[in-house]
C-alpha positions as CSV (number, residue, x, y, z in Angstrom):
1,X,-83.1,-44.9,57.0
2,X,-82.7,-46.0,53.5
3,X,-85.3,-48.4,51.9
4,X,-83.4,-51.4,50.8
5,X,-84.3,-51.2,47.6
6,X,-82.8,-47.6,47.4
7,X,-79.3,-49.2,48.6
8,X,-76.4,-47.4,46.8
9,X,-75.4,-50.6,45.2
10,X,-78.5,-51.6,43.7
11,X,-79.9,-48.1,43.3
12,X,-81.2,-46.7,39.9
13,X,-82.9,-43.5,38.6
14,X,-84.9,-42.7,36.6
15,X,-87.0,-39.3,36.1
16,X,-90.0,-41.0,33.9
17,X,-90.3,-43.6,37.0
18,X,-93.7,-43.5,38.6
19,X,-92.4,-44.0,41.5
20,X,-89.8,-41.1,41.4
21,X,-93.2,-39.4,41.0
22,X,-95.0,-40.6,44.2
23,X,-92.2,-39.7,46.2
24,X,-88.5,-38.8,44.4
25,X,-87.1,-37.7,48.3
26,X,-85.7,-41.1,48.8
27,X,-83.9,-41.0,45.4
28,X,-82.9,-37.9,46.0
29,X,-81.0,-38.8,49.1
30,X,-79.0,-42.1,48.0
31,X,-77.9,-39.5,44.9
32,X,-76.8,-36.7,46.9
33,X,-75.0,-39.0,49.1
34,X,-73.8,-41.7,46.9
35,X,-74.3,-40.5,43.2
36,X,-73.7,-36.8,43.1
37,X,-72.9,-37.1,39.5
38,X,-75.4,-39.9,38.2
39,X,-76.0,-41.4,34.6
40,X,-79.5,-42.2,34.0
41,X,-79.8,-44.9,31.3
42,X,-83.7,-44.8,31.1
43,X,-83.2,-40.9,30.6
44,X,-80.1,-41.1,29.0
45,X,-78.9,-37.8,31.2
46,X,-76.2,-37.3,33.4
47,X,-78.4,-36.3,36.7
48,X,-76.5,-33.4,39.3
49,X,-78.6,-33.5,42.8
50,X,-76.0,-31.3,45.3
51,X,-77.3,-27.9,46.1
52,X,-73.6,-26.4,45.5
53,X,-73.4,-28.7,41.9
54,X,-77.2,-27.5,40.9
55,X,-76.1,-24.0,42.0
56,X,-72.3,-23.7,39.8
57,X,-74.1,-25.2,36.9
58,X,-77.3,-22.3,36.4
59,X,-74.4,-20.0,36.8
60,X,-72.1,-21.8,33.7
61,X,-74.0,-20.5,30.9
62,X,-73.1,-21.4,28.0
63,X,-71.3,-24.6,29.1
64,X,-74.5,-25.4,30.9
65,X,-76.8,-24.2,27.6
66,X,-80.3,-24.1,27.7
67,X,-80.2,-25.0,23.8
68,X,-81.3,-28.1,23.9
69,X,-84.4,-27.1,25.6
70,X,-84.9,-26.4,29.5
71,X,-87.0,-29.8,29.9
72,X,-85.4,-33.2,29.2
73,X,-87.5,-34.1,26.1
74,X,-88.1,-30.7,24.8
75,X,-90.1,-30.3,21.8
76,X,-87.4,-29.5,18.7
77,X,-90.3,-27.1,17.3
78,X,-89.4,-25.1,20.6
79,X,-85.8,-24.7,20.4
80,X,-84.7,-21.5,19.9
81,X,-88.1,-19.9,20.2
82,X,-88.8,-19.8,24.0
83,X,-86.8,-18.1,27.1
84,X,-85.8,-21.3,28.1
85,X,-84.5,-22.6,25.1
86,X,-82.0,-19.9,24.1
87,X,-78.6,-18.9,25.5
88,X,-77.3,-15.0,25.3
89,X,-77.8,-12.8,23.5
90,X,-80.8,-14.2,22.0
91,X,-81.8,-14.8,25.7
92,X,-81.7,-11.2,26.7
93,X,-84.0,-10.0,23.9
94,X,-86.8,-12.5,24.9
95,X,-86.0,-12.4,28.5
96,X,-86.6,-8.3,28.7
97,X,-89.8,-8.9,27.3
98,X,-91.6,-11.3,29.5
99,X,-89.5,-9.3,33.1
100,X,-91.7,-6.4,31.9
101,X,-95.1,-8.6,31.6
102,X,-94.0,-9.9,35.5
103,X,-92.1,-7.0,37.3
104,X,-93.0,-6.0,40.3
105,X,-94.5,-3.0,39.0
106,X,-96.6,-5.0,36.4
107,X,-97.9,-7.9,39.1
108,X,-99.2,-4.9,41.1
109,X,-101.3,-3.5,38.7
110,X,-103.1,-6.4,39.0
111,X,-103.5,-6.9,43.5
112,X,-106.9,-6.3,43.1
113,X,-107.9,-8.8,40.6
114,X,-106.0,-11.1,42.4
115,X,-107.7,-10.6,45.6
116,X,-110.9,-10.6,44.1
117,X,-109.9,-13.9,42.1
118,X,-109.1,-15.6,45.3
119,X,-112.0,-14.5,47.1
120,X,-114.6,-15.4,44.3
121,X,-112.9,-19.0,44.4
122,X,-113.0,-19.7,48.5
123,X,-116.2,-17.4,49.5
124,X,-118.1,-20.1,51.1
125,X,-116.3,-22.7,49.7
126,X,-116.7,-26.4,52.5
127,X,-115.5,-29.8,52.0
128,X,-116.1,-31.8,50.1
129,X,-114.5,-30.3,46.8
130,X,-111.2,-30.7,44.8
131,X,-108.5,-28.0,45.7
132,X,-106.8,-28.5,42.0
133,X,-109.7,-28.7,40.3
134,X,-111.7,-26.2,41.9
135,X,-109.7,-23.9,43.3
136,X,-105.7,-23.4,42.5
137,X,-106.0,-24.4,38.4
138,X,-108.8,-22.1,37.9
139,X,-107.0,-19.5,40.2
140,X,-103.7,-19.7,38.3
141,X,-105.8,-19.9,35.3
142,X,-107.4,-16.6,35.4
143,X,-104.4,-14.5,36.0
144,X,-102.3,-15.8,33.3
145,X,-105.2,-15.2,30.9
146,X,-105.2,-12.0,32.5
147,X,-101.8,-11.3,32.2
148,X,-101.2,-12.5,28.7
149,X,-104.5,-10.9,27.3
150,X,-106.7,-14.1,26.8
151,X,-110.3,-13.3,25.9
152,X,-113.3,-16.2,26.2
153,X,-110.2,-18.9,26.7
154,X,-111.6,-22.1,27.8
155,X,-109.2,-22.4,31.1
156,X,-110.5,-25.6,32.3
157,X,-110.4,-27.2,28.9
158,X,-106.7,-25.9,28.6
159,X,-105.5,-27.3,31.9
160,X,-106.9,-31.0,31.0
161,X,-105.1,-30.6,27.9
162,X,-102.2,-29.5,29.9
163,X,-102.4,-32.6,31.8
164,X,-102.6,-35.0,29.3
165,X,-99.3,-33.2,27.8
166,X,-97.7,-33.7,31.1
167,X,-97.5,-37.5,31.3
168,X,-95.1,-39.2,30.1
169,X,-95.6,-43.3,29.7
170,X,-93.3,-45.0,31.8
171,X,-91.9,-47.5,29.1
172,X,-91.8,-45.5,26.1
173,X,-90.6,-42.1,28.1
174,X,-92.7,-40.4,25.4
175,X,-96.1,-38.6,25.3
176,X,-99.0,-40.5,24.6
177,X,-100.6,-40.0,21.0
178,X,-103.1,-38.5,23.0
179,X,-100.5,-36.5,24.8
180,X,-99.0,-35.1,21.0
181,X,-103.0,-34.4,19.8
182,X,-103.2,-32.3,23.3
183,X,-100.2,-30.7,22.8
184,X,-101.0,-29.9,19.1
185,X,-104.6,-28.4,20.6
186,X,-103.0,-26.2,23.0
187,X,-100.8,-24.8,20.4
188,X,-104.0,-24.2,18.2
189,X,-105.8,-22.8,20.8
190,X,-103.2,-20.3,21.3
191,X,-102.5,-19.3,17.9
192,X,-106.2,-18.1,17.8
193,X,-105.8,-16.0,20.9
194,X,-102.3,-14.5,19.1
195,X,-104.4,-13.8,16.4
196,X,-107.5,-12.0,18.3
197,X,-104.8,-9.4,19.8
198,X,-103.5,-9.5,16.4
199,X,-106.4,-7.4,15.2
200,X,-107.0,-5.8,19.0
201,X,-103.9,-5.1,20.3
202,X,-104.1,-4.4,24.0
203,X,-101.5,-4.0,27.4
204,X,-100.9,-7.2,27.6
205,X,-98.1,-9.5,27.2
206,X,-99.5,-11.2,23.7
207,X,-99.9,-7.7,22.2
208,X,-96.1,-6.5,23.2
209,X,-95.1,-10.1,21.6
210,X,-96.3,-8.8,18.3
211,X,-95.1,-6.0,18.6
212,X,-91.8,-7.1,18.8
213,X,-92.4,-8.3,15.3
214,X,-91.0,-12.0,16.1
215,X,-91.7,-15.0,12.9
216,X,-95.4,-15.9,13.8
217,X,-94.7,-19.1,15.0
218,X,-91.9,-18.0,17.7
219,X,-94.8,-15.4,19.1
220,X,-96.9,-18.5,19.4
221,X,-94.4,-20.4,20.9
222,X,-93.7,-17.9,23.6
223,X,-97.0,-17.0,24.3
224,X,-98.1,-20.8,24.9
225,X,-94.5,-21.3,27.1
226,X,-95.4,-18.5,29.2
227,X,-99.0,-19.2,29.4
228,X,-98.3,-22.9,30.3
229,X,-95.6,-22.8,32.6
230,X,-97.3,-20.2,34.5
231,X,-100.3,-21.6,34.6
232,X,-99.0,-25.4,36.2
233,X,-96.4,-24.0,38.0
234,X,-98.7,-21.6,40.2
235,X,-101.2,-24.4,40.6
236,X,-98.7,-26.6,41.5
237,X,-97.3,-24.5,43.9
238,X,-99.8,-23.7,45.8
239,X,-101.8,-27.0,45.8
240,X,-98.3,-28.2,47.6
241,X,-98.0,-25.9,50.0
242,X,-101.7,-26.5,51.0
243,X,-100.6,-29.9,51.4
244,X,-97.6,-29.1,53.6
245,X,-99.7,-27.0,55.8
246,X,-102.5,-30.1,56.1
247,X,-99.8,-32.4,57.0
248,X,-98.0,-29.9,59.4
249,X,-101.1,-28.4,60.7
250,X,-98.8,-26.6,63.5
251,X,-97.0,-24.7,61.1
252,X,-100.5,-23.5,59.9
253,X,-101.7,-22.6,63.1
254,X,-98.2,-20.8,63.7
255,X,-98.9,-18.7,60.3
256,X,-102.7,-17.9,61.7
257,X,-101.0,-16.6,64.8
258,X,-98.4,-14.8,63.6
259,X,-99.1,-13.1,60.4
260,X,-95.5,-11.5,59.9
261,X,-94.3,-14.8,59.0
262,X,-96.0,-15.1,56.1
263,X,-93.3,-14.1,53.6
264,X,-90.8,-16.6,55.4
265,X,-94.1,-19.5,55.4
266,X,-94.4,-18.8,51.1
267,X,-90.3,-19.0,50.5
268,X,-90.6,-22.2,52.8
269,X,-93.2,-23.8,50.9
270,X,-91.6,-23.4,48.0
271,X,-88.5,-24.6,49.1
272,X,-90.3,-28.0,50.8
273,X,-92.2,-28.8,48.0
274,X,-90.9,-27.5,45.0
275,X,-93.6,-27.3,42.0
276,X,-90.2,-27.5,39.0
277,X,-88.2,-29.9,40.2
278,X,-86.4,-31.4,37.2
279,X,-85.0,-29.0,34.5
280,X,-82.3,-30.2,31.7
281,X,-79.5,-28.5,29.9
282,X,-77.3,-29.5,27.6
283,X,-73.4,-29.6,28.1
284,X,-71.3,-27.9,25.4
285,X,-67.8,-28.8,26.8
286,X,-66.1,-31.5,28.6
287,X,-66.9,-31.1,32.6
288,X,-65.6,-33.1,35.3
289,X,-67.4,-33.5,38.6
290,X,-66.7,-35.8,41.4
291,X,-64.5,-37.7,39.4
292,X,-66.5,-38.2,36.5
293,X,-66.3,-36.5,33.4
294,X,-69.1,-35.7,31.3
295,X,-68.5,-35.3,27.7
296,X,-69.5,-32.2,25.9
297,X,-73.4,-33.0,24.1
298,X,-74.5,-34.2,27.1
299,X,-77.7,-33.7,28.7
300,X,-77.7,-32.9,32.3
301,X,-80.8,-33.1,34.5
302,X,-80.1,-30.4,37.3
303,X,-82.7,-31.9,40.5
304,X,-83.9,-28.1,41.6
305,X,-86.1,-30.8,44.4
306,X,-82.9,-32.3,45.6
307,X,-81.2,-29.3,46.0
308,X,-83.5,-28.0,47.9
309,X,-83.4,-31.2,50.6
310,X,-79.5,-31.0,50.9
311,X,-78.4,-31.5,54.0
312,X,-75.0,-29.6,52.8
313,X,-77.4,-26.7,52.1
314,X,-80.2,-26.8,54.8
315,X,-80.5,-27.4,58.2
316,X,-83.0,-29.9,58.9
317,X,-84.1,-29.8,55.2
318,X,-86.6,-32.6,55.8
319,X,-89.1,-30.5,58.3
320,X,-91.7,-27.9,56.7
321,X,-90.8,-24.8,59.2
322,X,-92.0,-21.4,58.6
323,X,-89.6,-19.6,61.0
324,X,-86.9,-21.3,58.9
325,X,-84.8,-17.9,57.2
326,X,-85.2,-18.0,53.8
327,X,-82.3,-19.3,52.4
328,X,-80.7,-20.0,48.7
329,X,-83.4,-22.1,47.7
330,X,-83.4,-23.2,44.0
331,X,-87.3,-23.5,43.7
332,X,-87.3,-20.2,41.4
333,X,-83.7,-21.4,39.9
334,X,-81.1,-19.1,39.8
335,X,-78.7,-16.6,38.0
336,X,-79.8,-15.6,34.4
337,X,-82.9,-18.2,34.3
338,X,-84.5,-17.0,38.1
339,X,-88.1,-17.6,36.9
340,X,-89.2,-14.5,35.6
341,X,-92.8,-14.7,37.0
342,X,-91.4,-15.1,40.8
343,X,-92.8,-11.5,42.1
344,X,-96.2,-13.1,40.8
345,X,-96.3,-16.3,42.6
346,X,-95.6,-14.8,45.5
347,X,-97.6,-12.0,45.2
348,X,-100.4,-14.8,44.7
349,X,-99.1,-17.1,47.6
350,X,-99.5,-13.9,50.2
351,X,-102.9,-13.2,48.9
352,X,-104.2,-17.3,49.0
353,X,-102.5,-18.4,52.1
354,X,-104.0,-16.1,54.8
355,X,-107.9,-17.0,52.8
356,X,-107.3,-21.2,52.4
357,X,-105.9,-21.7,55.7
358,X,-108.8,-21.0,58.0
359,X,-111.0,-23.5,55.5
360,X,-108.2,-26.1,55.3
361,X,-108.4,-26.6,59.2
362,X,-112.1,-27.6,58.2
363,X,-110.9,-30.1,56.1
364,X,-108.9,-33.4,56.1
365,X,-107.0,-35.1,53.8
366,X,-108.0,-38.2,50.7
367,X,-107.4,-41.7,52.2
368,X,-104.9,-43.5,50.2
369,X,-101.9,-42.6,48.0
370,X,-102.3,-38.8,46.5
371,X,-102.4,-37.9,42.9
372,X,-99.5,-37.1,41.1
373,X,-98.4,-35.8,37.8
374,X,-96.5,-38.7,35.5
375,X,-94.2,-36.2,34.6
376,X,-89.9,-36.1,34.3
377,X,-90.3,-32.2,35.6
378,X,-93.2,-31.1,37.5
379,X,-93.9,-32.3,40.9
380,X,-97.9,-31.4,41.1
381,X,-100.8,-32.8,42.0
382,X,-103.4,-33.7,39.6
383,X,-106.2,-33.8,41.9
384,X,-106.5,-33.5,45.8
385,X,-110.1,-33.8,47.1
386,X,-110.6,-32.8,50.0
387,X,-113.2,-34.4,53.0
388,X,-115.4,-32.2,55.7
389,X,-113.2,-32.7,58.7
């Protein structure tokens, strides 16, 4: 049932709400049902929430164009410089680059240093500790740095400045002046790592950046994109699916069990609780949808979360089930923007999973509301301690 005050008649959206944050689900039901083509005045986007609408527009590139930026309040400094804020060609050029930092291939090259990450981070691990803090940040952490060629980076210093970027104050819709000076920092920090490889080129993804002889500030730009997106979105993923499997401890005990299922149990998770669930594009001719027409130089918020709870899409969308057959999920989006790094993050997921579960039986749940980010894109957890069972 719908709360009352998420009635379709007095119903309003907004993506910089914190209580989209807490829980967006309920939004994202009186919009699929009742708004499937939404203006949101607080983010001054039209909002698409359907699986099939989501779907059609990441496969309407350039009308759907990514030039605007991929995130709804995009730094301009960006624009043009990263994967996600270029259309074809320019697209391809950058795109090639970072698909050979993540093939398959590439991701495993590096099995054993995941495995041995994951294993340095749980061996003997017991409640009482933070999972985010202790565990999936640093995890993610490490094999980005590894990935992109980081040397002596500060990681836990770079993901509190990553969360400070990340929040977004609920009446300006704007970063924090602390929130620009972190932003700024990260881009500093990262210019001094471009610059290290600069002078000790390596096989890594920083060293192939310069090598592709891009203006100095686009190689920063890419390298901090990469290097961030990766780093939140693997944290945030699997911090949420630890938290699906605590609060469907079945399913975990189903996954213990029966092994096989773990690639269905990782495509599931991500699905349930998607870590990206808000990206933006920018319309660059007249579209009609559902009777409404939405002019060209719009923005359009495409709900990747939503899509992935349509009933129109899913069966029983609303349960966290393992045996469920992976279906078209938009969790790693789709068509020319499927996030590059997906054979990573799940290569990651198989090798976490089978380790965390035994220790999460051990383990229960904070009292009260959980932790989550203030942000108009990421669903993720800023913190989740966790209590000896």
């Amino acid at each position: 049932m719908i709360p009352l005050r998420l009635s379709a008649m007095s119903f309003s959206f907004d993506p910089f709400d914190f209580a989209v944050h807490a829980d967006p689900y309920p939004f994202y039901r009186v919009l699929r049902d009742s708004h499937p083509v939404y203006w949101s005045e607080g983010a001054k986007c039209f909002v698409l929430s359907r699986h099939a609408d989501v779907f059609s527009a990441l496969h309407s590139v350039p009308r759907f164009s990514n030039t605007g930026g991929n995130v709804i309040d995009d730094s301009r400094a960006k624009l043009g410089r990263t994967v996600g804020s270029v259309d074809p060609p320019r697209h391809g050029e950058l795109r090639g680059l970072v698909n050979e930092a993540f093939n398959r291939r590439q991701v495993a090259k590096e099995e054993a240093f995941i495995a041995e990450t994951v294993a340095r981070l749980l061996h003997g691990r017991q409640a009482p500790f933070d999972l985010v803090r202790d565990v999936t940040s640093p995890l993610s952490g490490a094999i980005m740095a590894q990935l992109l060629g980081l040397e002596g980076a500060d990681l836990a210093e770079f993901k509190r400045l990553l969360d400070i970027s990340l929040f977004r104050d609920p009446v300006t819709r704007a970063r924090t002046p602390e929130g620009e000076a972190a932003q700024a920092e990260m881009f500093r920090l990262t210019a001094a790592q471009v610059e290290k490889r600069r002078d000790n080129p390596g096989e890594d993804m920083i060293s192939a950046l310069l090598a592709m002889d891009l203006e100095p500030e686009s190689t920063v730009w890419m390298a901090r994109a990469v290097f961030g997106a990766g780093f939140e979105s693997t944290s945030s993923f699997l911090a949420n699916a630890c938290l699906a499997f605590m609060r469907n401890p079945a399913q975990a005990r189903l996954l213990r069990e029966a092994p096989a299922l773990l690639p269905q149990a990782i495509e599931e998770a991500l699905r349930y609780e998607t870590p990206a669930q808000r990206f933006a594009r920018l319309l660059l001719e007249d579209t009609e949808m559902h009777g409404v027409t939405m002019p060209a130089g719009s923005k359009i918020m495409l709900l990747y979360g939503s899509a992935n709870r349509d009933e129109r899409a899913f069966d029983r969308p609303e349960e966290f089930d393992i045996t469920r057959k992976p279906g078209r999920h938009m969790a790693l989006g789709h068509g020319i923007h499927f996030c590059a790094g997906a054979a990573l993050a799940r290569s990651i997921a198989g090798h976490f999973l089978p380790v965390v579960l035994p220790l999460l039986e051990q383990a229960k749940l904070p009292d009260g509301p959980l932790q989550w980010a203030h942000s108009p894109t990421f669903r993720s957890l800023t913190a989740l301690p966790l209590r000896p069972a």
